[in-house]
Steps between C-alpha positions, in 0.01 A plus 500: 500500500245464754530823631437628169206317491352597795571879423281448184213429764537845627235791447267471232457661132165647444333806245564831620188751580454861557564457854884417429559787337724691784667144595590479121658813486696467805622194333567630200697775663701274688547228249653711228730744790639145610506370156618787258730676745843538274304440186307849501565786655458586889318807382217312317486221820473784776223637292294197516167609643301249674182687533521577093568135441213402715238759247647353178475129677094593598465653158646185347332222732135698462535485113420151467641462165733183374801560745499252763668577797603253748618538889777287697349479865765400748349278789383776692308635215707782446583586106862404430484502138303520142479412151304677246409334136295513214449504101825607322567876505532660106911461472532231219591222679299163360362369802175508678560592861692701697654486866472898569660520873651249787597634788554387809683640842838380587402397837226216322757413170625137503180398668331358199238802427650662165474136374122454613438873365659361185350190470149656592492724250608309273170298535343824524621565142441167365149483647396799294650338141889686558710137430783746501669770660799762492621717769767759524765526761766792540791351299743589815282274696655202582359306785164579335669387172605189616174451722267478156749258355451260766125507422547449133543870378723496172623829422404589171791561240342760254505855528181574523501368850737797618402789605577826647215652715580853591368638835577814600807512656570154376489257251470127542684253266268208494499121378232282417446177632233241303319148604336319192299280752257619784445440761790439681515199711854463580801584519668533117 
């Protein structure tokens, strides 16, 4: 238990800028090659760009609109990991937030920093008048699955919160997940 403690200490969580954008994409690359590998297809993975990743990630950090978008630094300051949140995006679902994107590289999971991402923007949310939030997951997902559970996450029985998002190429079966309370402060 202390280890797990002192791996919390580890790196810091802070608001992304313009400046991350390329980091962020290589991230974002990474995180869903090592992530979604066997849960969509090689083809779409290899075609991962990280220099077009790295416009729409400028494009989206220079808007200053309501997303807020949060980087995991490791302790060397490099950027192992983000979250992205915000209002509720227009799919029905009765709740004020929403959790938009976690990821974070294998190499810095189990280290505590999807749970500060979590947890931070889940104050983010709750700061700006969201006392609730959704997210959606890829239903074949499992450690991720599991990994909202622990922090509260109910999956939400009602079929309105599946979907089918088709990409081209693919199509991802998704889940949502729901917290009636934010923020989050601990575990369940």
């Amino acid at each position: 238990m202390v280890k797990d403690r002192v791996a919390l200490q580890e790196g810091r969580i802070r608001p992304a800028a313009v400046a991350d954008a390329g980091a962020l994409a290589a991230v974002h690359v990474a995180a869903w090659r090592e992530t979604y590998r066997g849960l969509l297809p090689d083809a779409v993975l290899n075609n991962l760009s990280p220099e077009r990743r790295a416009i729409e990630w400028a494009d989206r950090l220079g808007r200053g609109d309501t997303e807020m978008v949060l980087v995991a630094e490791d302790e060397a300051g490099a950027i192992v990991g983000f979250g992205a949140c915000g209002p509720q995006r227009p799919h029905g679902l009765p709740y004020g937030g929403e959790f938009y994107a976690l990821h974070i590289l294998r190499q810095a999971q189990r280290r505590g920093f999807g749970r500060r991402l979590m947890r931070a923007m889940s104050a983010r949310l709750a700061e700006v008048g969201h006392g609730t939030a959704t997210l959606w997951v890829i239903r074949e997902n499992l450690a991720a699955r599991q990994f909202y559970a622990t922090l509260g996450g109910r999956r939400i029985a009602d079929a309105a919160a599946e979907r089918v998002e088709s990409r081209t190429g693919y199509r991802l079966n998704q889940v949502a997940y729901a917290w009636n309370k934010l923020p989050l402060t601990s575990d369940r």
